[in-house]
N, C-alpha and C positions, 0 to 999 in steps of 0.2 A: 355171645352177643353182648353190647357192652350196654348201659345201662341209658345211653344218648341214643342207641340205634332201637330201643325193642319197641318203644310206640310207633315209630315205624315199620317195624317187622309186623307187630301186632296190626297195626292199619292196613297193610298190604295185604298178610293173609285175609282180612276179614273185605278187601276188595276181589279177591281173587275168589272168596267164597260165593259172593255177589254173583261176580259173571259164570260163575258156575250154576249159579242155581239154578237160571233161566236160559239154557244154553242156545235157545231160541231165538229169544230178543237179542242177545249178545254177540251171534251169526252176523244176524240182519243190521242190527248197529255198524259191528266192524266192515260189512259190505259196503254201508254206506260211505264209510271212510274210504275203502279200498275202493271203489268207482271212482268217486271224487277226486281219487289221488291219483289213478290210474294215466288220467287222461295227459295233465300236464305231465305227469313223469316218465312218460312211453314219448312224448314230444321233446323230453330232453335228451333222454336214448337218443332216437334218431337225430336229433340236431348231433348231438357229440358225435355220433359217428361220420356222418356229413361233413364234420371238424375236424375228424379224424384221414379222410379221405381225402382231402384237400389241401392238408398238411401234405400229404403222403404226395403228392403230388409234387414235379417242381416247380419248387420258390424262388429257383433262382430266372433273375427275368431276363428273357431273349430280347432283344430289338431286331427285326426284319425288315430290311432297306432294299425297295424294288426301286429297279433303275429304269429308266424309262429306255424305251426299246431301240431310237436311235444311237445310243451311244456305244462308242466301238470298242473293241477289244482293249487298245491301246490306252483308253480312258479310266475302262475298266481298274486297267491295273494301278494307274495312278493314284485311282482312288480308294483303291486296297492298303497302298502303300500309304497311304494318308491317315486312312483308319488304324490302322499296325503303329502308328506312330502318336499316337492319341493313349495318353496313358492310364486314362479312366476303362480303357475295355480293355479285358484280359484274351477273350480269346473272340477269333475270326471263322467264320465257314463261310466258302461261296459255292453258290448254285447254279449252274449257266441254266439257263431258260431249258434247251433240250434235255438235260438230265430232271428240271423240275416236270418237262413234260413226259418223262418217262416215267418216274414217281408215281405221278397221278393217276396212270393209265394201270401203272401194278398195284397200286394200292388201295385208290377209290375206287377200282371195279368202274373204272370211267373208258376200258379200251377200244369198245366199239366207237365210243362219240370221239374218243384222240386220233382214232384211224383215220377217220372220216374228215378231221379239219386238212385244208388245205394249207393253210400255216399256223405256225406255231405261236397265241396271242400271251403268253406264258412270259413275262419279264425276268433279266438276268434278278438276279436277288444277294443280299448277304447277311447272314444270320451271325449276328453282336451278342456277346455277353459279357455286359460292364460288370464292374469289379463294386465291390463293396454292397450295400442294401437304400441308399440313401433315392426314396423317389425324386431328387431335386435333382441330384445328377443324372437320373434317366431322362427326365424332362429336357434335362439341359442337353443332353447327348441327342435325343430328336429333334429340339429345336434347332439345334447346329447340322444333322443332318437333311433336316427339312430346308436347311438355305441353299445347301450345292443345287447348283442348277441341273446333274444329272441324274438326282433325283427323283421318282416320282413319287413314291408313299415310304412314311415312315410307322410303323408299328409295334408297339412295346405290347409284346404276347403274355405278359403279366398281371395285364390290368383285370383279365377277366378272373385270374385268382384272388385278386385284391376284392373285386365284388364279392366270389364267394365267401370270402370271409365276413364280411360284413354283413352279407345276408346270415351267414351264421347266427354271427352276434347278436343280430336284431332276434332272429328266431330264440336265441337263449332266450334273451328279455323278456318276450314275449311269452313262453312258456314259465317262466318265473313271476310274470304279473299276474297270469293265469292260475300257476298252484297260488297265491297272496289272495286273491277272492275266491276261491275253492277251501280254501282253510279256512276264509271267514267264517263260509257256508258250515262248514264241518263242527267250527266253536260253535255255531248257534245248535247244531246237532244235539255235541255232547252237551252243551246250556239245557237245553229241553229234558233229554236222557237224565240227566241229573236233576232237574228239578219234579220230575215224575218220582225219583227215588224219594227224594226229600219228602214230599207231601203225601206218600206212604206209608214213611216212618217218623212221621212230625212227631206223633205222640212219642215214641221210644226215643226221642231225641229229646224232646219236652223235659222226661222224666229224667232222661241222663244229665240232663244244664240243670235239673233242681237236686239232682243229687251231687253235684261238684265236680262235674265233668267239663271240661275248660272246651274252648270253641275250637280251638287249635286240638283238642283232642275228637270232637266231634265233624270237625273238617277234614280232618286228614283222610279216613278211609273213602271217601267222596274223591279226593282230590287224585288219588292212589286207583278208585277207580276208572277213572276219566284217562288217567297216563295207558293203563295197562291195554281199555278199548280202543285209544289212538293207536298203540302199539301195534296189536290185534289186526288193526285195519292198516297199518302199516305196513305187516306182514304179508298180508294178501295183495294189496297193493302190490307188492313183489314179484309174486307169483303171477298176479294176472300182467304183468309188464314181463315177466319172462316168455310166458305162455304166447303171447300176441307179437312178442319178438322171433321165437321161436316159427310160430306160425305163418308169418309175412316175409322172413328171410328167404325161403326160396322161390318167392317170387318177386322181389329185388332183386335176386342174384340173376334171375332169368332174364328179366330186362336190363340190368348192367348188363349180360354179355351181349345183349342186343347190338348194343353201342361200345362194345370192347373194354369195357369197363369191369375190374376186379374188383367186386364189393364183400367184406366178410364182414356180414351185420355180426354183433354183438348186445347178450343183454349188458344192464346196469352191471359195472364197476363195483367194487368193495367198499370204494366211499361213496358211489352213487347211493348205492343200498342203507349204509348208514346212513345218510342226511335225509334218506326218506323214512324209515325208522325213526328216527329223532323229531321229523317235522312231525310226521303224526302222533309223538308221543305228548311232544310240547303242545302243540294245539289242543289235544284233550284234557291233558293239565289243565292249557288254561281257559277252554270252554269250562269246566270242571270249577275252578276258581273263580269263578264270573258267576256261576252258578249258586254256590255254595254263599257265596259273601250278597249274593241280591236276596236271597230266601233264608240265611240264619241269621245274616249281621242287620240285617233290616228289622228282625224280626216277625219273620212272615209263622216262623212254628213258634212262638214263645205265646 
């Protein structure tokens, strides 16, 4: 070890002997990390995976054009031929009303109530899928189908994934402003934790700054311990976000198949794991440095 790294080495071992000593308080400390952490980081999991599934879904957006039930065959086609000729949409399906009423009756478990109608209120339809991703063109392509008068509703089956995402989004934020005053909470933790060490060993610290012991030498193992207990609570952190992922997944999967829905929760990622490791390591650092500079550079042990 080279001769810039061993007051580091030296400060780390001598944190590390710290959280050993008392293997007690040092649980209970990193629990408190690992709760605190738990909570926004199990709300990011599931947001991402939520992200995940929604992606998975198609993005590419349909437009469905019900025609109103007067109009006849012959109309029909013309206005096929009109859409086909529109070079913003790539591709065309039509639906005649009786096949959409046959659909329904196979598929939504709707058969007794389709037998029973006397006519069919079921409108012919044609399912649009415009080219490219630009929502201005989609808009543009309902609005020009919303003018034909044979018409009756136009709908862009897209919009509802456009929400999900956005609720996504909002849900990331939100779970992100949520770990931001959870980690406040956890600085003032390790603040406290560390200033209970300090006022401890004021005296052996006392004696160390009158024997010529520099501050940055007498900060460092404080500072080194603060890293290791975020770590520590970081860790677990982990585990109890695997665990509660673990735990709740087969009963998300039960209610996705309720509603036909393929869900394969997952824990945290590789970098999810990192950057929670990492927050908790920095935040004790820097409860740990907040600590240390209000009770030695103030003067509180001198």
């Amino acid at each position: 070890m080279s001769l810039s790294l061993l007051p580091h080495g030296m400060a780390l071992r001598q944190a590390r002997l710290r959280l050993t000593a008392k293997p007690l308080n040092t649980l209970l400390s990193a629990l408190v990390v690992a709760i605190a952490l738990t909570l926004p980081a199990l709300g990011y999991v599931l947001i991402d995976n939520l992200a995940s599934l929604a992606n998975g879904m198609s993005g590419k957006p349909e437009i469905s054009v019900f025609l109103k039930k007067e109009v006849a065959a012959e109309q029909i086609q013309v206005i096929e031929n009109r859409l086909r000729a529109d070079k913003r949409i790539t591709a065309i399906r039509f639906i005649g009303r009786d096949a959409a009423l046959k659909q329904l009756a196979a598929r939504g478990g709707f058969a007794d109530v389709t037998g029973a109608l006397s006519d069919n209120p079921l409108p012919d339809a044609f399912i649009l899928e415009p080219g490219g991703e630009d929502p201005k063109v989609f808009e543009a392509i309902r609005a020009g189908l919303l003018a034909m008068p044979e018409v009756l509703h136009v709908q862009l089956d897209s919009a509802w994934v456009e929400r999900l995402h956005a609720a996504v989004e909002l849900g990331r934020w939100v779970a992100l402003l949520l770990a931001g005053l959870l980690g406040a909470a956890l600085m003032i933790v390790t603040f406290n934790t560390i200033r209970l060490q300090i006022l401890t060993q004021r005296h052996e610290i006392t004696v160390s700054l009158l024997l010529g012991a520099t501050r940055s030498f007498v900060r460092r193992p404080f500072l080194y311990f603060g890293f290791l207990q975020g770590l520590l609570g970081g860790v677990l952190a982990w585990g109890m976000v695997q665990g509660l992922v673990w735990l709740i997944a087969p009963r998300v999967q039960a209610l996705a198949q309720a509603y036909s829905i393929v869900v394969d929760l997952r824990g945290p990622g590789v970098g999810q794991i990192l950057a929670l490791l990492a927050f908790a390591s920095v935040l004790g650092w820097l409860g740990a440095g907040l600590s240390v500079h209000r009770h030695l550079h103030d003067g509180a042990v001198d």
